[in-house]
C-alpha beads as a LAMMPS data file, in Angstrom:
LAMMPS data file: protein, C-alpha beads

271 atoms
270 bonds

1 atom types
1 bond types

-500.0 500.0 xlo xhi
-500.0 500.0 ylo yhi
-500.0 500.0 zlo zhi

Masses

1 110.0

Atoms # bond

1 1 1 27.092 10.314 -3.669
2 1 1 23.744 10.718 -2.730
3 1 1 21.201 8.328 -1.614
4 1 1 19.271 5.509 -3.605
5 1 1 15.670 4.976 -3.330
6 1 1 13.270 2.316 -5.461
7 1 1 9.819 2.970 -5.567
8 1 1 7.081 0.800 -6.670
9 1 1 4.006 1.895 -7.854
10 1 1 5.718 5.148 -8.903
11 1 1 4.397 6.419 -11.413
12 1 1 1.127 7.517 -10.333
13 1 1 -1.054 8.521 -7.023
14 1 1 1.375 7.805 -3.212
15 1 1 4.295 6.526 -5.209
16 1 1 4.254 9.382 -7.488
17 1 1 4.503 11.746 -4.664
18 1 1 7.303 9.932 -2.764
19 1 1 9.035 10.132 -6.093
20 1 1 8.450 13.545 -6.244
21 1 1 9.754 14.100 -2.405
22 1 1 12.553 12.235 -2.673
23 1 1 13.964 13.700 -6.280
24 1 1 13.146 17.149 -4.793
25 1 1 15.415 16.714 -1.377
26 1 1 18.465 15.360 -4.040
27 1 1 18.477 11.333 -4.339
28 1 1 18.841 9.572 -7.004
29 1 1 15.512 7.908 -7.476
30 1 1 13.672 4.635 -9.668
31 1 1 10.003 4.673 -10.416
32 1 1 9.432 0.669 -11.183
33 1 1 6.439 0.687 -12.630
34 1 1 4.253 -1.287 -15.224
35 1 1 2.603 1.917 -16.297
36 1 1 5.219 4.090 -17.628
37 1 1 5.394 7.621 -15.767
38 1 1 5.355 10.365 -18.877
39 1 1 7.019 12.983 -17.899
40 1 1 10.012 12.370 -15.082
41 1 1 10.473 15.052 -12.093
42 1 1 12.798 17.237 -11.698
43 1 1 15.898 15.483 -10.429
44 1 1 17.696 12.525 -10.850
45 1 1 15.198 10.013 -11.732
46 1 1 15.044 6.679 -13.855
47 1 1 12.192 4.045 -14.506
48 1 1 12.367 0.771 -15.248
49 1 1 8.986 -1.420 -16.101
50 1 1 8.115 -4.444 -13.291
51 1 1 5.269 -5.864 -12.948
52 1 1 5.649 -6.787 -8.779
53 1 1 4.239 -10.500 -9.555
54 1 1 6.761 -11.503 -11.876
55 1 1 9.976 -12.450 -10.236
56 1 1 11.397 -11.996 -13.684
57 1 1 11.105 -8.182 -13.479
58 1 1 12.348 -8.243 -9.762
59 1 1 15.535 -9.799 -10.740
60 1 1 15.816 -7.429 -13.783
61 1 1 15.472 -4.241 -11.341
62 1 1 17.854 -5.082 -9.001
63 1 1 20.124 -6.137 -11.482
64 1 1 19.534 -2.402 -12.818
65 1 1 19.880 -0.974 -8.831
66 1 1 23.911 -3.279 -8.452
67 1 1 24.715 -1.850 -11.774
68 1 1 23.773 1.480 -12.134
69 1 1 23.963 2.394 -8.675
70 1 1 26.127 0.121 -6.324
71 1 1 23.471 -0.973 -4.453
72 1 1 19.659 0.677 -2.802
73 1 1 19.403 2.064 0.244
74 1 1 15.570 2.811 0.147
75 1 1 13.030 0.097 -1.158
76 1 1 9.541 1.308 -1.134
77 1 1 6.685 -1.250 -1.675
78 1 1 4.275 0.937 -2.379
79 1 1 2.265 -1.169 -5.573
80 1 1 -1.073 -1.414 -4.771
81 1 1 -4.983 -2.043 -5.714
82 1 1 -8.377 -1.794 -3.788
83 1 1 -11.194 -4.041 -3.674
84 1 1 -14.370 -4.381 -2.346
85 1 1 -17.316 -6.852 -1.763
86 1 1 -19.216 -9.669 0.327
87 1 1 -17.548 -12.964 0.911
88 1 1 -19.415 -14.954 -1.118
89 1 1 -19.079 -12.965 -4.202
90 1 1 -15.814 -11.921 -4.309
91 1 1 -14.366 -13.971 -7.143
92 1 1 -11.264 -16.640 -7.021
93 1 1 -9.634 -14.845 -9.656
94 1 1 -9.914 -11.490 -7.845
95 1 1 -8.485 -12.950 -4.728
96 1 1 -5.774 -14.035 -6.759
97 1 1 -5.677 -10.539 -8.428
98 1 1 -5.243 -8.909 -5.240
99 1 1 -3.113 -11.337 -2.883
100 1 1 -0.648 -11.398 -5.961
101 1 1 -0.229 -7.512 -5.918
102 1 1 -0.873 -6.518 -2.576
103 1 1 0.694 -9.154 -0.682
104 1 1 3.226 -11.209 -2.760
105 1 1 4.243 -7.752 -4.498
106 1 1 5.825 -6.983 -1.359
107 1 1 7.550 -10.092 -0.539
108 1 1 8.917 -10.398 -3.717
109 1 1 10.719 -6.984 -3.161
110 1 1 11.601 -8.170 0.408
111 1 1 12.745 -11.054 -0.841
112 1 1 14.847 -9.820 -3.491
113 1 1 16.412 -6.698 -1.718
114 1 1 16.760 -8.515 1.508
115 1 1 20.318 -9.517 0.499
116 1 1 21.339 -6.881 -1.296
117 1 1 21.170 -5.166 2.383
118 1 1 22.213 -7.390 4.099
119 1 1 25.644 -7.394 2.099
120 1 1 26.257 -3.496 2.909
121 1 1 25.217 -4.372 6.402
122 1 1 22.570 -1.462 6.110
123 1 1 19.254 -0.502 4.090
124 1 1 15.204 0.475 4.929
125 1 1 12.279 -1.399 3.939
126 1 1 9.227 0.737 3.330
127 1 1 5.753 -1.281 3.281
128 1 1 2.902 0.779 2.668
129 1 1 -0.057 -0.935 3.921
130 1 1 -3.694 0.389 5.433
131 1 1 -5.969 1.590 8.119
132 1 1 -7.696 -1.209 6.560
133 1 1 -4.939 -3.629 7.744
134 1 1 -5.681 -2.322 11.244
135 1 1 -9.825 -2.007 11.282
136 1 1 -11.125 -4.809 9.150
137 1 1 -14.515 -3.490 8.554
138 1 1 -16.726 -5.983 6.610
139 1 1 -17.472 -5.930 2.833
140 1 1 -13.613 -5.196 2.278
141 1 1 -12.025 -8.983 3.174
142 1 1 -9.937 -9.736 0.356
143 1 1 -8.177 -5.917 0.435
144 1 1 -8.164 -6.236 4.467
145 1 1 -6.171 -9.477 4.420
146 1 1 -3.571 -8.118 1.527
147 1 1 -2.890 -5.286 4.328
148 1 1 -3.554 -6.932 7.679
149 1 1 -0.500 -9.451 6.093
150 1 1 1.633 -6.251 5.269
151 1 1 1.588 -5.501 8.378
152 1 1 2.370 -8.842 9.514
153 1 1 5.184 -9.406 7.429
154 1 1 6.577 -5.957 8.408
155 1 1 6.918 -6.714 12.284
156 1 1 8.337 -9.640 11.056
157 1 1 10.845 -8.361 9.173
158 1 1 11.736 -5.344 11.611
159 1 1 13.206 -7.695 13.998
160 1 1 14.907 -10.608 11.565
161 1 1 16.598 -8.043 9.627
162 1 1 18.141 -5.377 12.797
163 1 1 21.073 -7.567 12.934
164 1 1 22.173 -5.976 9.880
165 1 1 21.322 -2.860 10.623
166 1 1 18.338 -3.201 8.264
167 1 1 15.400 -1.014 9.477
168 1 1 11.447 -1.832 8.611
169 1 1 8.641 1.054 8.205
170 1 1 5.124 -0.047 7.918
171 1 1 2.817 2.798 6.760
172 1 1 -1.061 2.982 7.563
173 1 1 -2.277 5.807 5.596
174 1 1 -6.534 6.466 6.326
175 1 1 -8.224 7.724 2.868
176 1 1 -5.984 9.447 0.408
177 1 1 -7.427 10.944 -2.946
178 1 1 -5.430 9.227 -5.509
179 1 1 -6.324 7.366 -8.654
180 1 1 -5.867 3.755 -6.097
181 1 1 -9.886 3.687 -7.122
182 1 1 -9.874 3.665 -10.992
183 1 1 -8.623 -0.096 -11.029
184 1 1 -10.871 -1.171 -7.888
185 1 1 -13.000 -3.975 -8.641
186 1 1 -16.164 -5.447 -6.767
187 1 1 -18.824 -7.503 -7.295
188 1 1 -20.817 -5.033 -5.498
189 1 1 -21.873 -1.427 -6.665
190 1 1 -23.234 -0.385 -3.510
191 1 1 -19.812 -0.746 -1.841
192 1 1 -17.494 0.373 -4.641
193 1 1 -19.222 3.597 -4.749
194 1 1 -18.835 3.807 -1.245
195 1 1 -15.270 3.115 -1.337
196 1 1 -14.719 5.632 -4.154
197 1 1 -17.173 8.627 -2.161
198 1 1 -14.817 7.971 0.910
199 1 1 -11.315 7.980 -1.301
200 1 1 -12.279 11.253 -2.720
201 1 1 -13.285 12.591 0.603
202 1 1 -9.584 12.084 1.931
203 1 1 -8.226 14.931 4.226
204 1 1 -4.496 14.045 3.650
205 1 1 -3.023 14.313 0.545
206 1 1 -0.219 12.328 -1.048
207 1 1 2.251 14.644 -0.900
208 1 1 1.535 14.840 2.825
209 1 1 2.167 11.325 3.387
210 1 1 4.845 11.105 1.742
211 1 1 6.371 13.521 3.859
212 1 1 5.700 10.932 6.255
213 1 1 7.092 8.472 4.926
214 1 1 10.617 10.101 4.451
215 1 1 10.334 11.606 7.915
216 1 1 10.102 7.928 9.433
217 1 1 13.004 7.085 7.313
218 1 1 14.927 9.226 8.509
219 1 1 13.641 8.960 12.353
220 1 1 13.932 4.607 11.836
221 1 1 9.970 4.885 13.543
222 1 1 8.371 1.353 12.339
223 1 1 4.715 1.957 12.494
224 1 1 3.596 5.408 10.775
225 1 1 -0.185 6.027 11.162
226 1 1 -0.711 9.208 8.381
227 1 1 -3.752 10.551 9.443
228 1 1 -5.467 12.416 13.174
229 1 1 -8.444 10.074 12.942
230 1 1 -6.470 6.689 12.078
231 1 1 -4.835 7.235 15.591
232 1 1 -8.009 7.777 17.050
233 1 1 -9.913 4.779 15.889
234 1 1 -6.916 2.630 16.429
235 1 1 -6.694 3.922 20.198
236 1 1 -10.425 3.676 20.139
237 1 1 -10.305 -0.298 19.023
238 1 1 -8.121 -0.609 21.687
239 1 1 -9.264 0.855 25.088
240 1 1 -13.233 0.759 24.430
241 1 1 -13.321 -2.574 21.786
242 1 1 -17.321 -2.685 22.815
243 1 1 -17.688 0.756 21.763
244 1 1 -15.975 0.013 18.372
245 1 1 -18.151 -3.153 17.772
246 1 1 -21.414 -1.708 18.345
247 1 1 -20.423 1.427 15.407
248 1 1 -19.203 -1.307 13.114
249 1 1 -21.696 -3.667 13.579
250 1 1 -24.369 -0.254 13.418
251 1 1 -23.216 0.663 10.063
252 1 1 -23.092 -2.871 8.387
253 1 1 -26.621 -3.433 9.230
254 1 1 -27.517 -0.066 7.109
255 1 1 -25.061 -1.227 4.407
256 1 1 -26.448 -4.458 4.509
257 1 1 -29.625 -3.113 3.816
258 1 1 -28.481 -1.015 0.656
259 1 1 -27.181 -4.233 -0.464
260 1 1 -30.397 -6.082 -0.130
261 1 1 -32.265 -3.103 -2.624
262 1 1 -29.262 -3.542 -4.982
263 1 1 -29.348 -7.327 -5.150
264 1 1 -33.269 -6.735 -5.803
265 1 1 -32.977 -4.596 -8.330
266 1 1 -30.300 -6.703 -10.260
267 1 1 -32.916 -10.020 -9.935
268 1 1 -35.811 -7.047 -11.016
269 1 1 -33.777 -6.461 -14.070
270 1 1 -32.278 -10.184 -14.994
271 1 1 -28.517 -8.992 -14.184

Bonds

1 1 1 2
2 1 2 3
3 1 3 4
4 1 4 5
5 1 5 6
6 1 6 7
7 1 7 8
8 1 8 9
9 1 9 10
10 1 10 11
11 1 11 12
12 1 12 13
13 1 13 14
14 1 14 15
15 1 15 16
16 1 16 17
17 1 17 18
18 1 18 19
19 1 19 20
20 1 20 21
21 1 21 22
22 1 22 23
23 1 23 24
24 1 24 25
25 1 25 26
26 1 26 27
27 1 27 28
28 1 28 29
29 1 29 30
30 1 30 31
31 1 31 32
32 1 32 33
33 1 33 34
34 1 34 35
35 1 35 36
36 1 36 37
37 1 37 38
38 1 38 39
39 1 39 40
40 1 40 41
41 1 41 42
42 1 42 43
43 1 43 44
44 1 44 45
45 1 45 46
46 1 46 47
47 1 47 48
48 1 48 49
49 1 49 50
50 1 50 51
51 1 51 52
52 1 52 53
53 1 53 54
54 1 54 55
55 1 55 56
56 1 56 57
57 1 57 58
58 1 58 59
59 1 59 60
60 1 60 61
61 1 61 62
62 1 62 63
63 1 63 64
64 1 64 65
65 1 65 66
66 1 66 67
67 1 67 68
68 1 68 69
69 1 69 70
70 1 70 71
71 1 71 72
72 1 72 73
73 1 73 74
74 1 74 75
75 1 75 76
76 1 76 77
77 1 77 78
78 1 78 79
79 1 79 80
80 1 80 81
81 1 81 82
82 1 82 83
83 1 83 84
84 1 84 85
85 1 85 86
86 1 86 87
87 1 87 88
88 1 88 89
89 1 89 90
90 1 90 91
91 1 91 92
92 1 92 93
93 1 93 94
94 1 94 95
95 1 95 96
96 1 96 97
97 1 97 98
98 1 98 99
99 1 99 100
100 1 100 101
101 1 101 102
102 1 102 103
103 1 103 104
104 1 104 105
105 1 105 106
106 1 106 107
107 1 107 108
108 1 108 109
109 1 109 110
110 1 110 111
111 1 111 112
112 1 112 113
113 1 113 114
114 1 114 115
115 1 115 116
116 1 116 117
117 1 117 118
118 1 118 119
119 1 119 120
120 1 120 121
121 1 121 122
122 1 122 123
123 1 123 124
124 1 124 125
125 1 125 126
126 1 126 127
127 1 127 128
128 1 128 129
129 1 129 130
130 1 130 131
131 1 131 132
132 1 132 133
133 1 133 134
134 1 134 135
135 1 135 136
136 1 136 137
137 1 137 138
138 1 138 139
139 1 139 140
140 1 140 141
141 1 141 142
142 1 142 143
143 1 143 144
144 1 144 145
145 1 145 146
146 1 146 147
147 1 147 148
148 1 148 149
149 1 149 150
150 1 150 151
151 1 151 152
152 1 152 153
153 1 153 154
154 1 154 155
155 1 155 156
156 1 156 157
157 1 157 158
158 1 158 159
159 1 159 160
160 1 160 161
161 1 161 162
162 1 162 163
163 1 163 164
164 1 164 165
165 1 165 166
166 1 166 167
167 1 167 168
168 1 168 169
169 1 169 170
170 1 170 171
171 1 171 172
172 1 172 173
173 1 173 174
174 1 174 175
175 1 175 176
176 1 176 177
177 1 177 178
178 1 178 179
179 1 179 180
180 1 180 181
181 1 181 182
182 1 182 183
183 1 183 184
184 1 184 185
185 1 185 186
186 1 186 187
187 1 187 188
188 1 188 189
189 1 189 190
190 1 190 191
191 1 191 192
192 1 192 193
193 1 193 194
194 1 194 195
195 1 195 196
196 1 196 197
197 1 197 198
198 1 198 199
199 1 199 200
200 1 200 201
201 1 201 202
202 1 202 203
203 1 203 204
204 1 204 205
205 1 205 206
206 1 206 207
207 1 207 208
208 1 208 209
209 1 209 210
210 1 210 211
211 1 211 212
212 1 212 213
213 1 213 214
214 1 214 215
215 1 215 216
216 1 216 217
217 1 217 218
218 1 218 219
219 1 219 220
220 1 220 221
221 1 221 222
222 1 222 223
223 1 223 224
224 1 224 225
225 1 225 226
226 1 226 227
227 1 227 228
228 1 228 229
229 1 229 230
230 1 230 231
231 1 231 232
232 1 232 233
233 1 233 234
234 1 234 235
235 1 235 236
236 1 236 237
237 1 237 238
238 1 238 239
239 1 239 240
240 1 240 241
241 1 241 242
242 1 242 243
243 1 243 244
244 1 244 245
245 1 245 246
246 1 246 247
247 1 247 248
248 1 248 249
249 1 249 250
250 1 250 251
251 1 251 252
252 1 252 253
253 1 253 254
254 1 254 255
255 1 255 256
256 1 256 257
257 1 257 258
258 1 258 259
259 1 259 260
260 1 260 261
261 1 261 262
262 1 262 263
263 1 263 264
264 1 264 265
265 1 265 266
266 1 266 267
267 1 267 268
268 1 268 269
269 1 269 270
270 1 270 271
C-alpha cells in the first residue's frame, strides 16, 4: 500500500503544493483544512475540515486517518498566519489569534499523532516554521515567537520521539509568494505593506519547497533552510553577530521613521 501523509493548511498556498507533490509521486494524501480545497489533485486525495485550535476536529481527523487508512505515516503542520506590528499595539486578541494557530496548531497535531506513531514504532513530524523563527527582526514579535517556539518544540521533539523511530523536520522557508498575506493582520500599515511587498518578492516558489520538504523526509535531515539567502543570514548571525546588529538596528531606525509619518498622519486625520 502506499504511503499516508496529513497535511494541514492544505488547501491553499505551501500546503497546497505539498499536496500536490505528494499525490503526484503516488500517496495517498488528506488536505485538513477549514477552507475547503475545490477542486482535488490528481491522485488519491481526501479532505476533511479541522480547524487546528479545536481539539474536537483533531480527534475527528485521526479518527478518520485509524479508520480509513490504518494509521499516518506523514503529519505535516503546515497551518499558518502572518502578522505584523509594534509591541504596544499589537492587540491581546491577535496574540491569541496567532499563538492559537501558529503555535498550539502544531502541538495539538503533535500531540494527537504522537501516539498513533509511537504504536507502529515509526512515523515523521513535519513543522513548518520561519526564517522569522531564526532572525527576529523587530515590528514582527507576535509572528516571531509563534515560529521561534516551532522551532523549539521541534528540537524537542526530534530527540523524545527517536526511541520510536519517530523522526522530526523543522522547515525555515525565507519569503514565499503565497496567499499566507491575505489574512495578515497589523495594527500598522506601514509594516503590513512591507510584509506583503517582500512576500510577493519571494524567489522560491511553493512548489520548490515542497520539494524540500519531501526530500528531507525522505533523507530524515531535521532542520531544512529553503532558500540561498536564509543560509546566508543565518551563517551571517552567527560568525559576525556585530555585523548583523548594526543592519538590523540600520533598517529599524528608517522603519521607525515611516512609522512616525504614519502615526502623524492618522492623529492629522482623527483615525
Amino acid at each position: 500500500m502506499s504511503k499516508r501523509i496529513l497535511v494541514t493548511g492544505g488547501a491553499s498556498g505551501l500546503g497546497r503544493a505539498i499536496v500536490s507533490h505528494y499525490a503526484a509521486a503516488g500517496w495517498r494524501v488528506l488536505i485538513a483544512d477549514v477552507a475547503e480545497p475545490g477542486a482535488l489533485p490528481a491522485g488519491d486525495v481526501s479532505y476533511q475540515r479541522l480547524d487546528v485550535r479545536s481539539e474536537e476536529d483533531w480527534q475527528r481527523v485521526r479518527a478518520w486517518c485509524e479508520s480509513a487508512w490504518g494509521g499516518l505515516d506523514v503529519l505535516v503542520n503546515n497551518a499558518g498566519v502572518a502578522a505584523a506590528g509594534r509591541m504596544e499595539r499589537i492587540a491581546p486578541a491577535d496574540w491569541e489569534w496567532i499563538l492559537g494557530i501558529n503555535l498550539n496548531g502544531v502541538i495539538a497535531g503533535c500531540r494527537t499523532f504522537a501516539p498513533v506513531f509511537k504504536e507502529q514504532r515509526g512515523g515523521h513530524l513535519v513543522n513548518i516554521s520561519s526564517l522569522a523563527g531564526l532572525m527576529n527582526l523587530p515590528g514582527m514579535a507576535s509572528y516571531n515567537v509563534t515560529k521561534a517556539a516551532v522551532i523549539s518544540l521541534s528540537e524537542t521533539l526530534r530527540y523524545e520521539l527517536e526511541p520510536w523511530n519517530i523522526r522530526t523536520t523543522v522547515v525555515c522557508p525565507g519569503f514565499v509568494p503565497t496567499n499566507l498575506g491575505s489574512r495578515l493582520r497589523s495594527p500598522d500599515p506601514v509594516l503590513a505593506d512591507v510584509a506583503h511587498k517582500m512576500l510577493a518578492k519571494g524567489t522560491v516558489t511553493p512548489e520548490q519547497v515542497a520539494e524540500r520538504v519531501a526530500e528531507a523526509v525522505d533523507k530524515g535531515r531535521f532542520l531544512v533552510h529553503t532558500h540561498r539567502e536564509v543560509r546566508v543570514v543565518v551563517a551571517l548571525k552567527r560568525l559576525l553577530p556585530r555585523l548583523v546588529d548594526r543592519q538590523i538596528t540600520k533598517g529599524w531606525r528608517q522603519m521607525k521613521d515611516e512609522l512616525e509619518r504614519q502615526d502623524r498622519e492618522r492623529e492629522a486625520s482623527g483615525a
